[in-house]
C-alpha positions in Angstrom: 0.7 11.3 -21.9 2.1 11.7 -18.3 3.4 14.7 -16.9 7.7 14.9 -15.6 8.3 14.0 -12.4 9.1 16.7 -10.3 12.2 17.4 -8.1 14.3 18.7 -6.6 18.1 19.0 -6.4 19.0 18.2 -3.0 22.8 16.5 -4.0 23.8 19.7 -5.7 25.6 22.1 -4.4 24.6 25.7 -3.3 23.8 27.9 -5.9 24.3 31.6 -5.2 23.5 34.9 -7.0 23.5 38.1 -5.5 23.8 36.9 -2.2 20.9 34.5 -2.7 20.8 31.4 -1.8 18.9 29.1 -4.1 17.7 25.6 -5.1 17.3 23.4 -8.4 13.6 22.5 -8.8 12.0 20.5 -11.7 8.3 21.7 -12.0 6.2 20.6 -15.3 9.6 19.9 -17.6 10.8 22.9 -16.5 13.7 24.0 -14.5 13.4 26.8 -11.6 15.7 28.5 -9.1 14.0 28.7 -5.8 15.3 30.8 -2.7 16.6 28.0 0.0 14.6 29.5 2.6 11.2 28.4 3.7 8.4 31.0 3.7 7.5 30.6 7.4 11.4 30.4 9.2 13.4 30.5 6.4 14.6 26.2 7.2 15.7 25.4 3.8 13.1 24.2 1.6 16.0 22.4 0.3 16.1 19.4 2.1 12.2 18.8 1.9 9.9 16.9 -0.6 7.5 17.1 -3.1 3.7 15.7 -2.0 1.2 14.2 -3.7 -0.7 18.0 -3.6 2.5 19.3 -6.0 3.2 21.2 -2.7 6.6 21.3 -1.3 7.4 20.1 2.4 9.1 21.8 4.5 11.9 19.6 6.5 11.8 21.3 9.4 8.2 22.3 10.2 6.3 20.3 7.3 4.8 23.1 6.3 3.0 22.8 2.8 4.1 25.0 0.4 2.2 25.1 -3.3 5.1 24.9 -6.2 2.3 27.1 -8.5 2.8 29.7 -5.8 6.6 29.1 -5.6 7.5 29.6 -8.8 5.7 33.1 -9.5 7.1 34.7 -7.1 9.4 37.6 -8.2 12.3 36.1 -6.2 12.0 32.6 -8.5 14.3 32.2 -11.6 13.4 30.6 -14.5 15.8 28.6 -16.8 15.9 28.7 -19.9 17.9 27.6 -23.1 18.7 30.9 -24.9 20.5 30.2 -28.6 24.1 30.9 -28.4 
């Protein structure tokens, strides 16, 4: 069995919550809110890409940054589907 693609949602528009501007990312068939700003000088990760090392790229510097290390960071949201 292969593992989901991952992206990310660079044609969507900005999504903001308290004052935060994040990203859509698609990590392991799960969706995660990401702050748009790139660890090292805040470009926004954003407009990057996903490498073969599951890292993501930033566009601006190409610095490397690990999604695993991303995405458990207390700023990162995680989606989820709560019943109604």
């Amino acid at each position: 069995m292969s593992e989901a693609a991952s992206w990310i949602g660079q044609d969507l528009p900005p999504i903001v919550r308290d004052g935060i501007e994040y990203f859509l990312l698609s990590y392991q068939s799960a969706l995660y809110l990401i702050p748009n700003r790139c660890p090292h000088r805040g470009g926004p990760l954003k407009f990057g890409f996903i490498n073969e090392h599951n890292q993501i790229v930033c566009p601006m510097h190409h610095n490397a940054y690990s999604i695993e290390k991303l995405i458990a960071r207390d700023t990162t949201l995680k989606l989820t589907a709560e019943p109604v």
